[in-house]
N, C-alpha and C positions, 0 to 999 in steps of 0.2 A: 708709504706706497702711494703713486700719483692715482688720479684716476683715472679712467679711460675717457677719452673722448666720446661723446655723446651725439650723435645726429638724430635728428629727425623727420620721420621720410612723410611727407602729406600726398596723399591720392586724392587727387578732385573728383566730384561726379563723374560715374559712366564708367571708373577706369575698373570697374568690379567686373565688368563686361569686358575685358582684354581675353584676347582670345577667339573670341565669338563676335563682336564687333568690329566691322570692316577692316578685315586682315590687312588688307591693299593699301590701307594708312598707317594701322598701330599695329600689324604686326601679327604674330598667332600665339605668341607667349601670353599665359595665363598672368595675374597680377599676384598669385602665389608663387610661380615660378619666377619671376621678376625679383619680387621681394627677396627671395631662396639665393640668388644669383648678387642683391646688394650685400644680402647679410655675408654671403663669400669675403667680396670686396672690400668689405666695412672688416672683417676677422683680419685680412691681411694686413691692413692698417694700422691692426690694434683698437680699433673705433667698434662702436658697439651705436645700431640703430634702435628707435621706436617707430612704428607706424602708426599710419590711420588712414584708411579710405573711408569716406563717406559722401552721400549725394545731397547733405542737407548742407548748405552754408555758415548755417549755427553753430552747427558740430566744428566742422571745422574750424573755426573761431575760436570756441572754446578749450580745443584740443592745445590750441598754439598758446591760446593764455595759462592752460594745466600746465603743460610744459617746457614755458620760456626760463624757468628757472634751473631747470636739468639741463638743459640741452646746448650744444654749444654753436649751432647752425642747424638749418634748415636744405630739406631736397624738396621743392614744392612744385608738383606738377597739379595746376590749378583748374585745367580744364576749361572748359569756358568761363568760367568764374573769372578767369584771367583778363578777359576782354571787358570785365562789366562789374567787378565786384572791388568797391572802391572800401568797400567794409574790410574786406579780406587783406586786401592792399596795408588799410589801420592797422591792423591785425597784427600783421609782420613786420611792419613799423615800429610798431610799440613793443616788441619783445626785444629790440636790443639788440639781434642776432642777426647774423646775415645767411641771406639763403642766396641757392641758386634755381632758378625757374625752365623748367624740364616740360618739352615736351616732346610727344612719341614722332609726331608728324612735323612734315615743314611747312610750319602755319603760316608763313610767308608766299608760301607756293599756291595755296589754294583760296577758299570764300577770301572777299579784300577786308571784311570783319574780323577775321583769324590773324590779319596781318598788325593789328593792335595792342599790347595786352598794358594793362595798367599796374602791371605788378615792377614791370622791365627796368624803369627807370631809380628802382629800388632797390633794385637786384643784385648781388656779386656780380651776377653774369648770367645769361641765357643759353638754354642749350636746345636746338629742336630738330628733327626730321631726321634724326639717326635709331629710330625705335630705342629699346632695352637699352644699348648701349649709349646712348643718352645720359641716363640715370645712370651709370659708372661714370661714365666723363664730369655728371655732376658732383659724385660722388668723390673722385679721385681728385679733383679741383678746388671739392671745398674740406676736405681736408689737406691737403698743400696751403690752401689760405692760411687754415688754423693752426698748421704745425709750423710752417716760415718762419723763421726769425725775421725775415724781410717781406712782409706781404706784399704778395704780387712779383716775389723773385724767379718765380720759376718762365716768367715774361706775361 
């Protein structure tokens, strides 16, 4: 029996605050409801996710080094950290895996600091300013990566 596909969903700082923090950007959906709504998407798949939020940088660091050995991709919505954390950057570098980098809002659209992130260039792919459904798009993208016989066939 194979196993199932593995992802891993990273919550950057703040994102514990979805919901209650500035609607009119990130939306009114809780990061429970969110999560409730990948694990849907991930069942259909057949993929089965891990989480983590946290607002320390370490943590999250270490979360990716606990399980870059399980996992077979990355959903990393890095928060600001994205703009400024070259640590973090290491991070997912060195597990081997590829993620895709998710955000709620279109950081392009607003501060010209939001319009940088250091993770992009290491990235499967970026996804931002679609709220929730964002994190499906990432979702349903990077496993199409991993399931492909032809990565990158579906265009």
């Amino acid at each position: 029996m194979s196993r199932r596909l593995r992802i891993g969903v990273l919550h950057g700082p703040n994102l514990n605050l979805l919901g209650r923090r500035d609607p009119a950007h990130y939306g009114e959906l809780t990061l429970e409801a969110l999560d409730r709504l990948l694990e849907e998407r991930a069942e259909s798949h057949g993929a089965e996710l891990v989480f983590l939020q946290s607002n320390h940088e370490g943590e999250l660091i270490d979360w990716l080094h606990e399980h870059m050995v399980d996992v077979e991709g990355w959903i990393v919505n890095p928060g600001a950290l994205g703009h400024t954390s070259y640590a973090l950057r290491d991070a997912l570098a060195a597990t081997g895996r590829p993620f895709v980098e998710v955000h709620l809002s279109n950081v392009y659209a607003r501060e010209p600091f939001r319009g940088r992130s250091v993770l992009a260039e290491i990235a499967l792919g970026v996804v931002a300013g679609f709220r929730a459904r964002g994190y499906l798009i990432a979702l349903d993208a990077m496993v199409d990566h991993l399931t492909s016989p032809v990565q990158g066939a579906s265009g």
